[in-house]
N, C-alpha and C positions, 0 to 999 in steps of 0.2 A: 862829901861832895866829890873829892879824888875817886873814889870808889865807884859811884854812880857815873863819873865821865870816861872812867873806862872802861866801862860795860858795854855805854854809848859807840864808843871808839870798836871795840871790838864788835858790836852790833853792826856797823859800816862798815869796816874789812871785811866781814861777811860777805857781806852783800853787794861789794864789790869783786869778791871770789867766785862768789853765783852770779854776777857777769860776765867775768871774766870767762866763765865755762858756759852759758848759756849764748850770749850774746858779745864772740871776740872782739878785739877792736885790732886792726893793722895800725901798729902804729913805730917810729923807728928807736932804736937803744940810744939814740944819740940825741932824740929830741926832748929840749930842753923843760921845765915844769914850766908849768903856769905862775903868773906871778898873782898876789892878790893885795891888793887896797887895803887900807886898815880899815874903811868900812863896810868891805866884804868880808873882812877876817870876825867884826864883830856885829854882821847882821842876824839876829836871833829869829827873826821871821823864816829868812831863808834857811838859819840851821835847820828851825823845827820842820821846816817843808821837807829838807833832806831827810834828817831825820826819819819821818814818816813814810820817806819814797824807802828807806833800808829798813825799814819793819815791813811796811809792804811785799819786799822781794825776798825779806829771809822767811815769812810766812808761806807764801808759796814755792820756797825751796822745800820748810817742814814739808806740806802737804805733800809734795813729792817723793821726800822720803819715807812719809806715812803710807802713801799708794805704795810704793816698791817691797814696803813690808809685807803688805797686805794681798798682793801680788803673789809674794813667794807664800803665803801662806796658802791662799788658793787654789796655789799650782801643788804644793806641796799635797793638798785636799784630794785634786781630784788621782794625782797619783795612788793614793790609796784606793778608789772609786774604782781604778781602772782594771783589775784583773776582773773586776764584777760586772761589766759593761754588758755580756750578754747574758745576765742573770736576771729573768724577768718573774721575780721578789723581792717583795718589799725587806730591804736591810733589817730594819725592827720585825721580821715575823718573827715570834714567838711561839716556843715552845705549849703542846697544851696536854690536856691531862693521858691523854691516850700517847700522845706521839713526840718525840724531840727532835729536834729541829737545829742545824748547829752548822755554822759555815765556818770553813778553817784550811788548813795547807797543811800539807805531806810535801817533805824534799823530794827536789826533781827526779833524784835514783831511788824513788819505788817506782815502780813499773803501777801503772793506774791498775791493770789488771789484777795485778796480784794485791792490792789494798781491795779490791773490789771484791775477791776471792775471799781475802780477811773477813771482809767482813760481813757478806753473806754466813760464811762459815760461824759466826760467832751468833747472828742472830738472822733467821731467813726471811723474818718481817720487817729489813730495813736494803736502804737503797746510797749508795754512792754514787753522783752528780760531778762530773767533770766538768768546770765551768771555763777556766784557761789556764795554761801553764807561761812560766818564766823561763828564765834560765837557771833558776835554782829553787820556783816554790811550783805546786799545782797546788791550784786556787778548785773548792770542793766544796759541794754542797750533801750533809749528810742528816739522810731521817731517818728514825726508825721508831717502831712500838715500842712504849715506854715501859714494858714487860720484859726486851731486853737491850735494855739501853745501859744497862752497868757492864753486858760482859763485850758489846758491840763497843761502847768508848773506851774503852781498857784496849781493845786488839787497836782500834785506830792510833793510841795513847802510843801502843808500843813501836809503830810504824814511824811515829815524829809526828804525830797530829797536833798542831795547835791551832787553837781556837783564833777565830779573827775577831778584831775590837772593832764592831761597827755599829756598836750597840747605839752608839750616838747618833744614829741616820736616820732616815723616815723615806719612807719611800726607795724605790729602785734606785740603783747605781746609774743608769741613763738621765732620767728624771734630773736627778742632785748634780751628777755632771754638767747638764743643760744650763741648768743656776747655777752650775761655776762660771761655765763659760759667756754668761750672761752679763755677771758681776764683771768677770773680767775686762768684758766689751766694755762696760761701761767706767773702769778705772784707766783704759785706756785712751779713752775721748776726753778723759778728763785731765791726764797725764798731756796729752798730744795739746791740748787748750791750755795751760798754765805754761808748755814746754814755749808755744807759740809769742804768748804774752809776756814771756820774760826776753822771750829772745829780740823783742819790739821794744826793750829798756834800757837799751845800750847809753840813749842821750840821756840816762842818768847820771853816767857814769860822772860826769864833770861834778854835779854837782854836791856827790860822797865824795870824790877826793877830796870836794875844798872842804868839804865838812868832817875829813878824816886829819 
């Protein structure tokens, strides 16, 4: 019983901390506590009302902080997305039996030309694709006939080619951005709606003290 009443307890501090940060209250250092009646100290209706109003608010602080994960992971998404934005191919194209197929990054100090050079020079039936550079990757779209695609990935290989992991996408980098930014819209209408509703819960506040 000890154990489960201070769960409850700390269930209410909660959730008087998420109003205290949602919805302030002015109030002065010097003003004295509320006094309470012995049969407000031992009204069990009214705990359980409190009660319910600090499950309520720590719920939709979780959700909050389930959105803010969910958030950075998104944004984390489309950062990957982004060197590929004017890449108008589908991420999943696949390799087929004539031709390979294979998106990847060379460091900013090869000169695109001279990787371009490479690798004409290794095989004349394949092509290197400048899609955008960073500050330290060129982002590269490379095909070539699959007749010489062993001495063609070997020269890229030696330049600092590595392959990109986008194997998980479907569709173009535009496209899947659009659905981030969509998702996004919409965990922020929802964030902006819970932020609103808790900040409308301050005249809780009395009724977790008494119950804390």
């Amino acid at each position: 019983g000890l154990s489960e009443a201070r769960e409850r307890h700390s269930a209410v501090e909660r959730a008087l901390a998420v109003l205290k940060r949602s919805a302030p209250a002015k109030e002065s250092l010097l003003k004295p506590q509320p006094g309470m009646t012995e049969k407000e100290l031992f009204d069990e209706r009214a705990a359980q009302a409190a009660l319910q109003e600090a499950e309520e608010i720590n719920e939709m602080d979780r959700r909050l902080n389930t959105i803010h994960a969910e958030e950075t992971k998104l944004l984390a998404q489309k950062g990957t997305l982004a060197p590929w934005l004017s890449l108008d191919l589908p991420l999943d194209t696949q390799s087929t039996g004539q031709v390979v197929i294979q998106l990847g990054t060379l460091p900013v100090n090869v000169p695109f030309a001279q990787a371009e050079g490479t690798v004409l020079a290794a095989g004349d039936l394949s092509q290197l694709t400048l899609v955008s550079t960073d500050r330290e990757q060129q982002y590269l779209l490379l095909v070539c006939h699959v007749s010489q695609s062993e001495a063609v990935l070997q020269a890229v290989k030696d330049l600092g080619w590595s392959r990109a992991n986008l194997r998980d996408w479907s569709g173009t980098a535009a496209d899947n951005t659009a659905r981030l930014d969509k998702e996004l819209e919409q965990l922020a209408q929802e964030t902006a709606a819970l932020e609103e509703k808790l900040s409308g819960m301050g005249d809780r506040r009395a009724d977790l003290r008494r119950l804390a």
